[in-house]
C-alpha positions in Angstrom: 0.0 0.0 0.0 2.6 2.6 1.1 4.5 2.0 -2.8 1.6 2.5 -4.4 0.7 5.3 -2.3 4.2 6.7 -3.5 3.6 5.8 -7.2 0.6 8.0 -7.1 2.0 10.6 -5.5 5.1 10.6 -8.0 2.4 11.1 -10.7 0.3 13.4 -9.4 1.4 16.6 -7.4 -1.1 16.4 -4.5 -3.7 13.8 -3.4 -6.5 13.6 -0.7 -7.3 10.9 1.6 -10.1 9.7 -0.6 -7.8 9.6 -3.6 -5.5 7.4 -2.0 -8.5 5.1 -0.7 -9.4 4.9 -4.0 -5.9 3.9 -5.6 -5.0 1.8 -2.8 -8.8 0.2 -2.1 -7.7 -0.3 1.5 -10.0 1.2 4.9 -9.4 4.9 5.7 -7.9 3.8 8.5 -5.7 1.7 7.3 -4.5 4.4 4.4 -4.3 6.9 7.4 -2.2 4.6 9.2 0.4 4.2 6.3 0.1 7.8 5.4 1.5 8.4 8.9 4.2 5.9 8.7 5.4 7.6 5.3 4.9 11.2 6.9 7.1 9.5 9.8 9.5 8.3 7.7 10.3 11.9 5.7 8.8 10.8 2.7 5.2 12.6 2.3 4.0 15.9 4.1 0.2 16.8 4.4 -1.9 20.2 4.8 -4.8 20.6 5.8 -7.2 23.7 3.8 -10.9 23.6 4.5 -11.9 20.4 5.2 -9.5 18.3 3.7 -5.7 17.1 3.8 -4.1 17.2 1.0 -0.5 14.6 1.0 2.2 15.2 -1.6 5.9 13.9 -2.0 8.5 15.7 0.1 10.9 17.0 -2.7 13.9 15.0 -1.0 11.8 11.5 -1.0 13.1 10.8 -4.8 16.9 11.0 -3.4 15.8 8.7 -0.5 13.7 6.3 -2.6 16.8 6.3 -4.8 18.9 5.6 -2.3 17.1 2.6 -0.8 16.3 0.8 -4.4 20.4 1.0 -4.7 20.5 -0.6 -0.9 18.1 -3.4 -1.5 19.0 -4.0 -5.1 16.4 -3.0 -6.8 
């Protein structure tokens, strides 16, 4: 769930909870759960306008995803 919460983000520039339910077909709970384990590890930040959050990649998460495919081999 969290990679294809990344792959979405990498595509598009912002995305709401209910976008990433939808992508990921999982409970809003659990997508909030991994949402906070990727906000947690540096990866994603959220804001909040109105009465929505809105999640995009933090601009250093490419070098760190980068960085960990050339750790684990991929």
């Amino acid at each position: 769930a969290r990679v294809a919460i990344i792959q979405y983000l990498s595509k598009e520039s912002v995305a709401t909870n209910s976008a990433l339910i939808q992508v990921t077909k999982l409970s809003k709970a659990t997508v909030c759960q991994h949402i906070k384990e990727l906000a947690d590890a540096g990866l994603i930040a959220g804001t909040f306008t109105g009465n929505r959050h809105y999640y995009r990649l933090v601009p250093t998460a490419f070098e760190r995803i980068e960085n960990l495919k050339k750790v684990v081999g991929i």
